[in-house]
PDB file of N, CA, C and O in Angstrom:
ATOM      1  N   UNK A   1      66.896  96.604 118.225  1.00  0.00           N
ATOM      2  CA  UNK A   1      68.006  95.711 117.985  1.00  0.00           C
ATOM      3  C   UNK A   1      68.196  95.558 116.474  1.00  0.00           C
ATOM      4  O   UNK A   1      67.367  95.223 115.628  1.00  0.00           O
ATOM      5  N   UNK A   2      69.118  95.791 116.375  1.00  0.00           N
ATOM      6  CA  UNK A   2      69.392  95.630 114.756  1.00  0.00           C
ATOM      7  C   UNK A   2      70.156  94.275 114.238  1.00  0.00           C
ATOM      8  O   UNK A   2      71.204  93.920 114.777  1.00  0.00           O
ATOM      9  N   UNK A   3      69.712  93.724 113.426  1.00  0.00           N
ATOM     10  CA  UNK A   3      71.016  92.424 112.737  1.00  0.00           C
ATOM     11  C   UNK A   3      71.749  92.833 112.630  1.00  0.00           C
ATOM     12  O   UNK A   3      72.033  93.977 112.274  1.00  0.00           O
ATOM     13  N   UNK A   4      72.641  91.471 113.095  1.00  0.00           N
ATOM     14  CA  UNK A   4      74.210  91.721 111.943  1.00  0.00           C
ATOM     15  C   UNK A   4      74.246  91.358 110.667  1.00  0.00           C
ATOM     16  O   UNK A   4      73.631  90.378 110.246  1.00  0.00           O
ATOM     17  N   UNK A   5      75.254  92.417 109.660  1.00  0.00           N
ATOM     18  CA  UNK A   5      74.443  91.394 108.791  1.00  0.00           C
ATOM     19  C   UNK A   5      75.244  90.336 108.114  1.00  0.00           C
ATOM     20  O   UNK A   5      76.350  90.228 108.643  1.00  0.00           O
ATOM     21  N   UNK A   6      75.059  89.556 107.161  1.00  0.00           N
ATOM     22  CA  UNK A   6      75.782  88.418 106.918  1.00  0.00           C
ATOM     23  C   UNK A   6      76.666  88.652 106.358  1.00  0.00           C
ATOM     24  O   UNK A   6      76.517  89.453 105.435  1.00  0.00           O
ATOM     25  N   UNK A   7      78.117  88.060 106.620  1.00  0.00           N
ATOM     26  CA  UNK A   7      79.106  87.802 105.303  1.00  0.00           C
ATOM     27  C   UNK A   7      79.136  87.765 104.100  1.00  0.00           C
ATOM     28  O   UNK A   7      78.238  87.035 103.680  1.00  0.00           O
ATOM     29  N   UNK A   8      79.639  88.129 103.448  1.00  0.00           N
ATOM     30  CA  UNK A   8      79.538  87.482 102.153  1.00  0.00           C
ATOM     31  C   UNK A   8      80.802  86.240 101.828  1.00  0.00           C
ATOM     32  O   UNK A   8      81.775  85.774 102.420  1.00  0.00           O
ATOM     33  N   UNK A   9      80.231  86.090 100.757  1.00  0.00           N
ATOM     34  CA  UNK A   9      81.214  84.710 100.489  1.00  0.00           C
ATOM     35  C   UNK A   9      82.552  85.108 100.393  1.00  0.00           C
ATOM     36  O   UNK A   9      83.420  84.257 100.587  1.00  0.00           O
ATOM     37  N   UNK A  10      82.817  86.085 100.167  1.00  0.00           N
ATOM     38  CA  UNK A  10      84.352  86.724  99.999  1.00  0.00           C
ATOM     39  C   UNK A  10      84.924  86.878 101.422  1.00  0.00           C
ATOM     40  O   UNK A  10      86.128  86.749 101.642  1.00  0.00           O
ATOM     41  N   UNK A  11      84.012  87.160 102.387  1.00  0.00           N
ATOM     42  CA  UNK A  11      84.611  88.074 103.740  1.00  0.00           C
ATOM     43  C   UNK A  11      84.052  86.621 104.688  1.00  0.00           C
ATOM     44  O   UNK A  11      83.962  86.847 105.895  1.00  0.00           O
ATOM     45  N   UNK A  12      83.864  85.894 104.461  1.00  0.00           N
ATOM     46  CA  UNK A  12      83.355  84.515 105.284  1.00  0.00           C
ATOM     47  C   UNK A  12      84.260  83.942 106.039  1.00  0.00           C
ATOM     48  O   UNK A  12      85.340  83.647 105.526  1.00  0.00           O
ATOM     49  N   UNK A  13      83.972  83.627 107.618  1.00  0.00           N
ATOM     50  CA  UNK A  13      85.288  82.802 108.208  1.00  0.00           C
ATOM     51  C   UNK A  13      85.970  82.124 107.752  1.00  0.00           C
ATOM     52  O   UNK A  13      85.407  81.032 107.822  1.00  0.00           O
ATOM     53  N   UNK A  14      87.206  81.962 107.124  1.00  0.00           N
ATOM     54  CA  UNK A  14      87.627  80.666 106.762  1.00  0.00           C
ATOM     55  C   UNK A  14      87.375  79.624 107.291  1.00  0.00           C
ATOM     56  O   UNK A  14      86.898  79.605 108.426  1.00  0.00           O
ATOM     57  N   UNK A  15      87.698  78.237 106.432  1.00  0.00           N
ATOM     58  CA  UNK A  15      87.650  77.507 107.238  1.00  0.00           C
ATOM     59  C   UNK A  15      88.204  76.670 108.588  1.00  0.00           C
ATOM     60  O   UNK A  15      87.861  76.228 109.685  1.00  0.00           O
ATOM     61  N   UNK A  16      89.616  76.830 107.413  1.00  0.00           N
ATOM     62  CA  UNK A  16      91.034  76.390 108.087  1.00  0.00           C
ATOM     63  C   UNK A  16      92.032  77.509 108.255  1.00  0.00           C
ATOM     64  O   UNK A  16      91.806  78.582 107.694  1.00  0.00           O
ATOM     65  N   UNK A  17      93.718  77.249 109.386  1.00  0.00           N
ATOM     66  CA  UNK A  17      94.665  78.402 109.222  1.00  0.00           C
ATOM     67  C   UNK A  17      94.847  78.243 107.981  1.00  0.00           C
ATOM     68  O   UNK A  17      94.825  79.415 107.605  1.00  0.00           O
ATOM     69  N   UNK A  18      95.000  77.669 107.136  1.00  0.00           N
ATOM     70  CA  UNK A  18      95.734  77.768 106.018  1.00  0.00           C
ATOM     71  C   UNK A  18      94.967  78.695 105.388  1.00  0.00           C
ATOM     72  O   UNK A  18      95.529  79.739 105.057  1.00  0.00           O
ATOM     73  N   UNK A  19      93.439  78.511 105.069  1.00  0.00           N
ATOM     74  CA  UNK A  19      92.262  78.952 104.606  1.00  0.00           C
ATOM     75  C   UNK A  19      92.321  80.716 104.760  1.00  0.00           C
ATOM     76  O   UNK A  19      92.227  81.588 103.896  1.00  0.00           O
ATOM     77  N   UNK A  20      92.506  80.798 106.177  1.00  0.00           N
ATOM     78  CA  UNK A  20      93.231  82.594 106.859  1.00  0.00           C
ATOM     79  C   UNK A  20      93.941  82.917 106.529  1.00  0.00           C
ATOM     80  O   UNK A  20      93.876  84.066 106.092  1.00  0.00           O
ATOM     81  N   UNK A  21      95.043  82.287 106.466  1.00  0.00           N
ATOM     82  CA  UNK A  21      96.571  82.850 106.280  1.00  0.00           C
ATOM     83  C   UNK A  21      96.307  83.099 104.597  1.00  0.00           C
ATOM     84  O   UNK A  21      96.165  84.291 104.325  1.00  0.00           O
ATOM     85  N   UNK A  22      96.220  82.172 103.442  1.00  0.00           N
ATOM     86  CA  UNK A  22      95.510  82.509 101.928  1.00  0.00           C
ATOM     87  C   UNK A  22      94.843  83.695 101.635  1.00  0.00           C
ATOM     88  O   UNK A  22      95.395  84.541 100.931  1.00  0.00           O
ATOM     89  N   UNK A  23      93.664  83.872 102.111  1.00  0.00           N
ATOM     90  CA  UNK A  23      93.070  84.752 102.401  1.00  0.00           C
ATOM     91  C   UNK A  23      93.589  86.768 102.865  1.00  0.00           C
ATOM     92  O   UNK A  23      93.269  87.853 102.379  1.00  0.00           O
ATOM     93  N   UNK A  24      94.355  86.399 103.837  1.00  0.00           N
ATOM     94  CA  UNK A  24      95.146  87.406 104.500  1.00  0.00           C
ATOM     95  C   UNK A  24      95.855  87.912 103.057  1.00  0.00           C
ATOM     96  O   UNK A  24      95.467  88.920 102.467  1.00  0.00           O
ATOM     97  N   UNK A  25      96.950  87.060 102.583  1.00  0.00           N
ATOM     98  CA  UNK A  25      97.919  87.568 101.455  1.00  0.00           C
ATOM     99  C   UNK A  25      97.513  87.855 100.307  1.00  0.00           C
ATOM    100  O   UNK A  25      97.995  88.752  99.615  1.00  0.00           O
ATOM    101  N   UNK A  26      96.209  86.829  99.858  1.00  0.00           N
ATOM    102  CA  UNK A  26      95.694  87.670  98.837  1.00  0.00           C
ATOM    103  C   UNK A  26      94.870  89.426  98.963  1.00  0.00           C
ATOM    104  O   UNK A  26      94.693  90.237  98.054  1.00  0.00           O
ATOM    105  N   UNK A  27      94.554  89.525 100.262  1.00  0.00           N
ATOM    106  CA  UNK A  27      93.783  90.760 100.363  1.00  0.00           C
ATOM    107  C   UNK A  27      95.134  91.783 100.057  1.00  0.00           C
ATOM    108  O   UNK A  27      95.159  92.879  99.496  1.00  0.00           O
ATOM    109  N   UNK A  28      96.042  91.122 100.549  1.00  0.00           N
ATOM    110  CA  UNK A  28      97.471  92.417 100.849  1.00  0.00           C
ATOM    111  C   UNK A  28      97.653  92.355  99.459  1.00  0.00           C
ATOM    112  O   UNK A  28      96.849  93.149  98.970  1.00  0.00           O
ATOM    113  N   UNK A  29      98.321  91.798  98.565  1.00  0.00           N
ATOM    114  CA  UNK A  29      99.065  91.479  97.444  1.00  0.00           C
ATOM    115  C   UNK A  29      98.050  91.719  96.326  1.00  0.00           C
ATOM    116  O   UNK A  29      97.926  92.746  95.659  1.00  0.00           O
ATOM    117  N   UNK A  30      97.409  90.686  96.249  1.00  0.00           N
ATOM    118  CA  UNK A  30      96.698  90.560  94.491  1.00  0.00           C
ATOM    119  C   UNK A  30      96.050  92.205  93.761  1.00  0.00           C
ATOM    120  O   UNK A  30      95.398  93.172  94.154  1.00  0.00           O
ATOM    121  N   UNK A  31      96.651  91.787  92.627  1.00  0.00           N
ATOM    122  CA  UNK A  31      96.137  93.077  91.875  1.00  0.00           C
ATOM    123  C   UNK A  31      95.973  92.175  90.923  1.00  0.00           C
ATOM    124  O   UNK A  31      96.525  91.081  91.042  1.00  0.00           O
ATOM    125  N   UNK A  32      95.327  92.420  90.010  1.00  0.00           N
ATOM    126  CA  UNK A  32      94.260  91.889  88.773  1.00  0.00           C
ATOM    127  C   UNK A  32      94.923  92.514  87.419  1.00  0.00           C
ATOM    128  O   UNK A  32      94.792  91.844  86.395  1.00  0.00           O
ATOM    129  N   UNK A  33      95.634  93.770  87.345  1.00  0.00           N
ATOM    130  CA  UNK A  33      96.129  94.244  86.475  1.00  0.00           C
ATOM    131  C   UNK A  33      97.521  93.718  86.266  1.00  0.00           C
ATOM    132  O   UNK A  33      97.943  93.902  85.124  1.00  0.00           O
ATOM    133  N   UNK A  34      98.383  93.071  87.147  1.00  0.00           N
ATOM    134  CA  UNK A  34      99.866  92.661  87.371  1.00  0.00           C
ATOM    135  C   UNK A  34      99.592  91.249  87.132  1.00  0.00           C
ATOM    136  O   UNK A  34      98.596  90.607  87.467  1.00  0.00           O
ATOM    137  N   UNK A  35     100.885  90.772  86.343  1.00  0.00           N
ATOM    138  CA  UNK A  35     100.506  89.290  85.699  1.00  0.00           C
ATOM    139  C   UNK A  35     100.655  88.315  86.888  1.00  0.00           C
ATOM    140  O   UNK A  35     101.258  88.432  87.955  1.00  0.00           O
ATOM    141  N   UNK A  36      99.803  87.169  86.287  1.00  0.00           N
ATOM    142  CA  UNK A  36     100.457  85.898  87.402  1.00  0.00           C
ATOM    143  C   UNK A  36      98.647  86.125  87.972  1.00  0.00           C
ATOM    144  O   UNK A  36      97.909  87.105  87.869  1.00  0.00           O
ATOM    145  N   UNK A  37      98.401  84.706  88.598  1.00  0.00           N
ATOM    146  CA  UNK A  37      97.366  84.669  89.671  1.00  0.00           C
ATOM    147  C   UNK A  37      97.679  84.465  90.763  1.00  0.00           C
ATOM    148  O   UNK A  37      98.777  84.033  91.114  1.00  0.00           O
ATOM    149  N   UNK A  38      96.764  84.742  91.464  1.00  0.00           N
ATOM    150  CA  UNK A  38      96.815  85.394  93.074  1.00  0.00           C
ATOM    151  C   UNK A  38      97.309  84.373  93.759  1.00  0.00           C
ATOM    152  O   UNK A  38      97.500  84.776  94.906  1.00  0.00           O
ATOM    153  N   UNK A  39      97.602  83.309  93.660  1.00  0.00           N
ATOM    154  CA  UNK A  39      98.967  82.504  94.217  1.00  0.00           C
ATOM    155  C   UNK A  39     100.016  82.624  94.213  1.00  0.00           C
ATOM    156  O   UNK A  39     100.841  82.605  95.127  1.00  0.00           O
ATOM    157  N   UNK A  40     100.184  82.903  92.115  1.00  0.00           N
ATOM    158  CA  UNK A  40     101.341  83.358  92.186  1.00  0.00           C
ATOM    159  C   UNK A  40     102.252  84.744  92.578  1.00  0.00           C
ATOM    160  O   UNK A  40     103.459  84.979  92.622  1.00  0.00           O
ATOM    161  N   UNK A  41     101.089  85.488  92.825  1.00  0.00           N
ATOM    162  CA  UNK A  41     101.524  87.040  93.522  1.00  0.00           C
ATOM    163  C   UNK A  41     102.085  86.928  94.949  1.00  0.00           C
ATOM    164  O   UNK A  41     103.004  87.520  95.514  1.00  0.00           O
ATOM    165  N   UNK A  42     101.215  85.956  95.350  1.00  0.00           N
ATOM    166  CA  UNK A  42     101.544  85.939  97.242  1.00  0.00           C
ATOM    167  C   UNK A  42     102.903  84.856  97.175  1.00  0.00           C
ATOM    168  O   UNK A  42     103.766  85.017  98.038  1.00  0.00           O
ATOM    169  N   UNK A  43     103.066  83.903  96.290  1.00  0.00           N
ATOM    170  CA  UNK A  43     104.435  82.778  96.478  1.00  0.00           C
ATOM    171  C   UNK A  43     105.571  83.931  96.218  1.00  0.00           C
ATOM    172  O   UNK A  43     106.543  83.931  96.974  1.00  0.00           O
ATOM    173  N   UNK A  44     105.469  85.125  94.955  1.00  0.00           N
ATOM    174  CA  UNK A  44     105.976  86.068  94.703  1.00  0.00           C
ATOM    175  C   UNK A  44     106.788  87.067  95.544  1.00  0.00           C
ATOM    176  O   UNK A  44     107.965  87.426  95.540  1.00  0.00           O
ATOM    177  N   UNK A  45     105.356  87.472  96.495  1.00  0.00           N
ATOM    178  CA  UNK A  45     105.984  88.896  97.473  1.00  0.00           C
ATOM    179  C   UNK A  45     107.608  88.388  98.099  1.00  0.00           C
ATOM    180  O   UNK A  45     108.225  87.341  98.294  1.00  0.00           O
ATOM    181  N   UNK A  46     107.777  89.645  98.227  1.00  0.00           N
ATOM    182  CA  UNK A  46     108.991  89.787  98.965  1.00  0.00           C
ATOM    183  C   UNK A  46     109.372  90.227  99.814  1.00  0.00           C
ATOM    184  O   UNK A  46     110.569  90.506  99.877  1.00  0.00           O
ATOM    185  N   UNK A  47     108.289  90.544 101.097  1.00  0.00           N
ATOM    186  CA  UNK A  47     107.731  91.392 102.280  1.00  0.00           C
ATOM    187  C   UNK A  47     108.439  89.964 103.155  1.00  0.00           C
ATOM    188  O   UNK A  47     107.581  89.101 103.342  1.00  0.00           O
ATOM    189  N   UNK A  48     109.669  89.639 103.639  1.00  0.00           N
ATOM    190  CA  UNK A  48     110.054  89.157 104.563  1.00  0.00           C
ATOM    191  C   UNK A  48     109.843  89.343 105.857  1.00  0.00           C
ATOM    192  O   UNK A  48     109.975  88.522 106.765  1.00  0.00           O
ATOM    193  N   UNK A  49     109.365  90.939 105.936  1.00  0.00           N
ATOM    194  CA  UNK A  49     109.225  90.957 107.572  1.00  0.00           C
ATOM    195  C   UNK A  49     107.973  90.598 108.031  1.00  0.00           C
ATOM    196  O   UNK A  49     107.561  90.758 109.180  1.00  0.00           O
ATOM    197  N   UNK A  50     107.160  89.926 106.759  1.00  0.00           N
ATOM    198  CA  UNK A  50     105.645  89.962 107.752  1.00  0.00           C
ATOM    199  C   UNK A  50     105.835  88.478 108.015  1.00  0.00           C
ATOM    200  O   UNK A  50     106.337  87.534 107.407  1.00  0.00           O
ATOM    201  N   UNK A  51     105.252  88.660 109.121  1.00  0.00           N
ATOM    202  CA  UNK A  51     104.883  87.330 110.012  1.00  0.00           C
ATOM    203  C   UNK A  51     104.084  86.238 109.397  1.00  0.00           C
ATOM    204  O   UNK A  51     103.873  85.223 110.060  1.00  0.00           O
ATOM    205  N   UNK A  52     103.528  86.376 107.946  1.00  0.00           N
ATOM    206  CA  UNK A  52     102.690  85.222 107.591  1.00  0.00           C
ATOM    207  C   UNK A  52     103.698  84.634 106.301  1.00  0.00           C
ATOM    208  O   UNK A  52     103.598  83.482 105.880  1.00  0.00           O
ATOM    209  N   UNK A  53     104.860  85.824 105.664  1.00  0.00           N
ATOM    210  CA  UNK A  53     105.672  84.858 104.355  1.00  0.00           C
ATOM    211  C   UNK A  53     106.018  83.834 104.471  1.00  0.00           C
ATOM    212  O   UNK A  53     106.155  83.097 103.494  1.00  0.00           O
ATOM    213  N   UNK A  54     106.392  83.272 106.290  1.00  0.00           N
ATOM    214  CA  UNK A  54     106.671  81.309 105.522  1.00  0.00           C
ATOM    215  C   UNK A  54     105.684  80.694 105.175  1.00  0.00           C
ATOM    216  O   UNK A  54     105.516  79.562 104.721  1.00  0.00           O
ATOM    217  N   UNK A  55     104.782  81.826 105.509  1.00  0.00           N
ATOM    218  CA  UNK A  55     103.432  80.787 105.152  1.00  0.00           C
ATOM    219  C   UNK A  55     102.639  80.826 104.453  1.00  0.00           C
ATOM    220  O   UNK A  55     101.693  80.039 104.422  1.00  0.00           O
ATOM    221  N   UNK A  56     102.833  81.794 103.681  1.00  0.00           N
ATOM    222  CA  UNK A  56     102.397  82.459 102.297  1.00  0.00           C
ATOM    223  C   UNK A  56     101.496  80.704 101.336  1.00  0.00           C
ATOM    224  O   UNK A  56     101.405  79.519 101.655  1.00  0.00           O
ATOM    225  N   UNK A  57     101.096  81.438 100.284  1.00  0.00           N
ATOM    226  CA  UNK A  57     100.364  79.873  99.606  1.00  0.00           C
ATOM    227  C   UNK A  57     101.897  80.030  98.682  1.00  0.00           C
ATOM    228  O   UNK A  57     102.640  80.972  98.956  1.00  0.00           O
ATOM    229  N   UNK A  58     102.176  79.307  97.888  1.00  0.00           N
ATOM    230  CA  UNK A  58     102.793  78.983  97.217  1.00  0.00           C
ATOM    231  C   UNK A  58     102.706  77.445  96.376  1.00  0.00           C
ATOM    232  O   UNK A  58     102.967  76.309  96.770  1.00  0.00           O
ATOM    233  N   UNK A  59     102.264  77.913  95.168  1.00  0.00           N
ATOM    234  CA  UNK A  59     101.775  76.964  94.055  1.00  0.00           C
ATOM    235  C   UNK A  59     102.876  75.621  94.085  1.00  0.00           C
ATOM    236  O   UNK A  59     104.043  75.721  94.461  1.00  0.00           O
ATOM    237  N   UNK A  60     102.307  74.505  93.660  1.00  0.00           N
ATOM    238  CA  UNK A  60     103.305  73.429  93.566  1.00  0.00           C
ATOM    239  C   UNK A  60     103.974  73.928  92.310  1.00  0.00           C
ATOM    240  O   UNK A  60     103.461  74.842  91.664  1.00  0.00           O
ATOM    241  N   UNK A  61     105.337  73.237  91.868  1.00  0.00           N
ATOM    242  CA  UNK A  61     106.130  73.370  90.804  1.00  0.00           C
ATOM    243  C   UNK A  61     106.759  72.219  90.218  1.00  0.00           C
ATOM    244  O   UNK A  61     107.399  71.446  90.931  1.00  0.00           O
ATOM    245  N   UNK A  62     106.652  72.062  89.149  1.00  0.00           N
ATOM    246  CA  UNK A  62     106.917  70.373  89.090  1.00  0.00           C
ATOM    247  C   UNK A  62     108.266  70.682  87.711  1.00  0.00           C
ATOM    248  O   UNK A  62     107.919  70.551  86.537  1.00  0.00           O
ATOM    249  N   UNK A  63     109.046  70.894  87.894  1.00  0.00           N
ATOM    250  CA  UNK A  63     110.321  70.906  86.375  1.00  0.00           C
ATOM    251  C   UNK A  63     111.042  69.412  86.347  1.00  0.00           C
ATOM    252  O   UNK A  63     111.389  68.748  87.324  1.00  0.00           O
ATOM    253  N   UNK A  64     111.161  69.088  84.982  1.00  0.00           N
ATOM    254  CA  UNK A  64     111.308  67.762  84.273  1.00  0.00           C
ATOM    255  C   UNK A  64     111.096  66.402  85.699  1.00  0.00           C
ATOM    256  O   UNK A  64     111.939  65.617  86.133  1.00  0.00           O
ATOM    257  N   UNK A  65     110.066  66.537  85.981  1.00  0.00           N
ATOM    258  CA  UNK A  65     108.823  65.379  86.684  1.00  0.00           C
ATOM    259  C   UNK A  65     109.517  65.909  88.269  1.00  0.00           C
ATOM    260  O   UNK A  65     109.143  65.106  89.124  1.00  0.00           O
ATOM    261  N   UNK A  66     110.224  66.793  88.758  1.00  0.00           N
ATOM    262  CA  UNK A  66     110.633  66.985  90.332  1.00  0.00           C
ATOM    263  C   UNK A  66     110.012  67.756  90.734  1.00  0.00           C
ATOM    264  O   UNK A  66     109.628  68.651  89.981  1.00  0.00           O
ATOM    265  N   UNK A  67     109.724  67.750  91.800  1.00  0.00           N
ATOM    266  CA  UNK A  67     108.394  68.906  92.497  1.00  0.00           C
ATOM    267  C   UNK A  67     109.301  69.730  93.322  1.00  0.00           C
ATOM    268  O   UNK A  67     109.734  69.185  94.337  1.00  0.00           O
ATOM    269  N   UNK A  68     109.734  71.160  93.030  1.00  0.00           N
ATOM    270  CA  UNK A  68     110.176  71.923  93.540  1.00  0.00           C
ATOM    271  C   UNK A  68     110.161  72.183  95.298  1.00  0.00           C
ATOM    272  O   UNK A  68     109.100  72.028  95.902  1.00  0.00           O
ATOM    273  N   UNK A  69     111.044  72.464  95.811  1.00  0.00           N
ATOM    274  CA  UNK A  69     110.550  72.603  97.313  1.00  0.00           C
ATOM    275  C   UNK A  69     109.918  74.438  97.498  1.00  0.00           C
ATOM    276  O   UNK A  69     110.141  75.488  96.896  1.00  0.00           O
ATOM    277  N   UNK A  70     109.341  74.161  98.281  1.00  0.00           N
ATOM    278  CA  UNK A  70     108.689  76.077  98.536  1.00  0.00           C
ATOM    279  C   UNK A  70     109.683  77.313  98.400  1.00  0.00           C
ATOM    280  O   UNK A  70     109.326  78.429  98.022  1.00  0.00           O
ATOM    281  N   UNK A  71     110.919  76.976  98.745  1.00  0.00           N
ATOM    282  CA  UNK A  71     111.445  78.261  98.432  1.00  0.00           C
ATOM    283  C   UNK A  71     112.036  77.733  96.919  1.00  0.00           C
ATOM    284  O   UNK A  71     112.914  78.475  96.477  1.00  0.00           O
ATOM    285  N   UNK A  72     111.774  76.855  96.271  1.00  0.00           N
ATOM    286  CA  UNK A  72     112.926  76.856  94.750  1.00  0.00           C
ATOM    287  C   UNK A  72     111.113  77.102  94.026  1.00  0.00           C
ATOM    288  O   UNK A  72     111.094  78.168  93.412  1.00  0.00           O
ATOM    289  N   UNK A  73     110.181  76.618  94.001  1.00  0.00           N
ATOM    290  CA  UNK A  73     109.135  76.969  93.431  1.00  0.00           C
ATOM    291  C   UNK A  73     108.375  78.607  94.036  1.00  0.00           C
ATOM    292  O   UNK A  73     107.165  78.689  93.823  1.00  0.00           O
ATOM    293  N   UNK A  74     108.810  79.409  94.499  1.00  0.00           N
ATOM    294  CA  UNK A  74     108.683  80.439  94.926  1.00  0.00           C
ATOM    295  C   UNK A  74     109.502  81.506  94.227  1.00  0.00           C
ATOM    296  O   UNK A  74     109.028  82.584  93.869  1.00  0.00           O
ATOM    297  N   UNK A  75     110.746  81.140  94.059  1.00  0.00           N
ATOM    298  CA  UNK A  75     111.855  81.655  93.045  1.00  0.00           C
ATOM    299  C   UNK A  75     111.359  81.478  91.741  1.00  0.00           C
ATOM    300  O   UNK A  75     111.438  82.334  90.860  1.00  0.00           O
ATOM    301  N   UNK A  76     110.679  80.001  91.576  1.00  0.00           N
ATOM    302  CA  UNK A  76     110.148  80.311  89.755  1.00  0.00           C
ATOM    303  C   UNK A  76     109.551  81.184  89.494  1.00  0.00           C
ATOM    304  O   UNK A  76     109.784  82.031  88.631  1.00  0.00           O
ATOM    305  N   UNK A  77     108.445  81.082  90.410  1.00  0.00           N
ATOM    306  CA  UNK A  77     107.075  81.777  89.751  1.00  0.00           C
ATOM    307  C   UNK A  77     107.970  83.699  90.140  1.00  0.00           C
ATOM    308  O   UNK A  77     107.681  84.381  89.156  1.00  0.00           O
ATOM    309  N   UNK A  78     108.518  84.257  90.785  1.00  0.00           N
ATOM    310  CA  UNK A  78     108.717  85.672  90.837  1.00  0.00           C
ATOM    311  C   UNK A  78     109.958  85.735  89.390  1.00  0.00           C
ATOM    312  O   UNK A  78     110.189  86.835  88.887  1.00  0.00           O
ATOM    313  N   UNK A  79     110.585  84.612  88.908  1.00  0.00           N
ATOM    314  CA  UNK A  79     111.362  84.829  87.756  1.00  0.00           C
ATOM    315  C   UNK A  79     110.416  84.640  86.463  1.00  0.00           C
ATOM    316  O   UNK A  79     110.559  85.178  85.365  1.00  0.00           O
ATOM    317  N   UNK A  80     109.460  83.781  86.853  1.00  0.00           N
ATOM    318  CA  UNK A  80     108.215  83.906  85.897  1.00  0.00           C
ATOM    319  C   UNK A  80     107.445  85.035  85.406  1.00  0.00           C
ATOM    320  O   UNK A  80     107.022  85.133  84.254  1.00  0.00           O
ATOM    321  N   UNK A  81     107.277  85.916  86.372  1.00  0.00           N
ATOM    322  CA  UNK A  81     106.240  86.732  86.530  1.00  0.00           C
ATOM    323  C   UNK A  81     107.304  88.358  86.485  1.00  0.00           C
ATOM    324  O   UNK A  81     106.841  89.491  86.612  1.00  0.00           O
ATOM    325  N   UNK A  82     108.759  88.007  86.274  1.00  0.00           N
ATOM    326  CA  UNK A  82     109.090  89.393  86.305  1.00  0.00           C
ATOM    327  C   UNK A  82     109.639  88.862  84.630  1.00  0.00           C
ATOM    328  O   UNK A  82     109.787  89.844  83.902  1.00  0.00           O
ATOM    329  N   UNK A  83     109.823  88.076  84.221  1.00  0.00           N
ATOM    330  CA  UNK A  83     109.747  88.025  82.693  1.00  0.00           C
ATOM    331  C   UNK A  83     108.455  88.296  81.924  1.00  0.00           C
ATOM    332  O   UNK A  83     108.491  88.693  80.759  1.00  0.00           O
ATOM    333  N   UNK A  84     107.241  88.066  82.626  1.00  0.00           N
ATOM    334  CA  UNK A  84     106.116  88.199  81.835  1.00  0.00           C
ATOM    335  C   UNK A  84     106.325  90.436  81.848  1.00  0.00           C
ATOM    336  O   UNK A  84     106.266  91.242  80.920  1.00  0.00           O
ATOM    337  N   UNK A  85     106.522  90.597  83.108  1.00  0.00           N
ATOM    338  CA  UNK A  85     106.400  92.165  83.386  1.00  0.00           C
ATOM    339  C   UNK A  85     107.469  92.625  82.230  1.00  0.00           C
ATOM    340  O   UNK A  85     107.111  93.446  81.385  1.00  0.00           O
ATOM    341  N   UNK A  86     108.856  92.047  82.218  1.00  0.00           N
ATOM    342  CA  UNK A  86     109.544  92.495  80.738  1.00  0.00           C
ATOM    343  C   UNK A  86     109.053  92.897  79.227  1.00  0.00           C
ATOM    344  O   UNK A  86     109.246  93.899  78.539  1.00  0.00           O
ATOM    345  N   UNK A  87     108.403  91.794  79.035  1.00  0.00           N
ATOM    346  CA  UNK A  87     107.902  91.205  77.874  1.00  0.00           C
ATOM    347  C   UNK A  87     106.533  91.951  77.531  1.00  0.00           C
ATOM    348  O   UNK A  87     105.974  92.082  76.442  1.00  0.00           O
ATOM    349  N   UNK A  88     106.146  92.426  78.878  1.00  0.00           N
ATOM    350  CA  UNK A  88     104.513  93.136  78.110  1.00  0.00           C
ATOM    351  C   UNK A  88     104.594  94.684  77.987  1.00  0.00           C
ATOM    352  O   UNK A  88     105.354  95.380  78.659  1.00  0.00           O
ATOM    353  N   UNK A  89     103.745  95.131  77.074  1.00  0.00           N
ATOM    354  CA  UNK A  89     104.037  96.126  76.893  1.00  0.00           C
ATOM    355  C   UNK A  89     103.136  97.226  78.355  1.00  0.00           C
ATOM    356  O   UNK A  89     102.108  96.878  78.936  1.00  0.00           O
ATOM    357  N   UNK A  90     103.859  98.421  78.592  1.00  0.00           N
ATOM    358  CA  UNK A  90     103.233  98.791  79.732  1.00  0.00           C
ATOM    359  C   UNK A  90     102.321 100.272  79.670  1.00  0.00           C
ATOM    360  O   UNK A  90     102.742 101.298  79.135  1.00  0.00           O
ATOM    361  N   UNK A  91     101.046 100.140  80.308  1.00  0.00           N
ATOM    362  CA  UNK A  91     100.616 101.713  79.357  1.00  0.00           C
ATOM    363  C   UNK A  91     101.340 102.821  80.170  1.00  0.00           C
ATOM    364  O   UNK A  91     101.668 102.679  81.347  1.00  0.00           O
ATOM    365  N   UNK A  92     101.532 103.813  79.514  1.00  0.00           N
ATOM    366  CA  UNK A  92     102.294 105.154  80.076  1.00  0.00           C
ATOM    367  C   UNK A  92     101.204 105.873  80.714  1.00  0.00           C
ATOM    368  O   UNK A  92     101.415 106.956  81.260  1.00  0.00           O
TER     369      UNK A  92
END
């Protein structure tokens, strides 16, 4: 009989759906080399047909003291993050 062997902290049951569903989009999405953090990559995507984008994480957004609703703070951060992609230089 052999063990199973343990999880690691990365591959660990979540706790919660939310915890899964987080989890799920960052495995699909995040790249480390593309600006923005892995919130803001997954509030970002633009993969409408998958079954988890309404439920994607999406960072709070707060402009002059109003807290954005999920799809107007979802729109920042991909106008955020495709100005940062303008602005940097890219290697060939």
């Amino acid at each position: 009989m052999t063990a199973t062997p343990r999880p690691t902290e990365a591959h660990a049951s979540p706790a919660t759906r939310d915890d899964a569903i987080a989890a799920m989009c960052r495995e699909c999405i995040y790249d480390d080399l593309e600006p923005g953090t892995w919130r803001e990559q997954c509030a970002a995507c633009t993969v409408a047909a998958c079954p988890l984008y309404a439920f994607r994480p999406v960072p709070d957004v707060r402009l002059h003291g109003r807290r954005l609703s999920r799809e107007e703070a979802a729109a920042h951060v991909q106008a955020k993050l495709a100005a940062i992609r303008r602005t940097s230089p890219r290697a060939a």
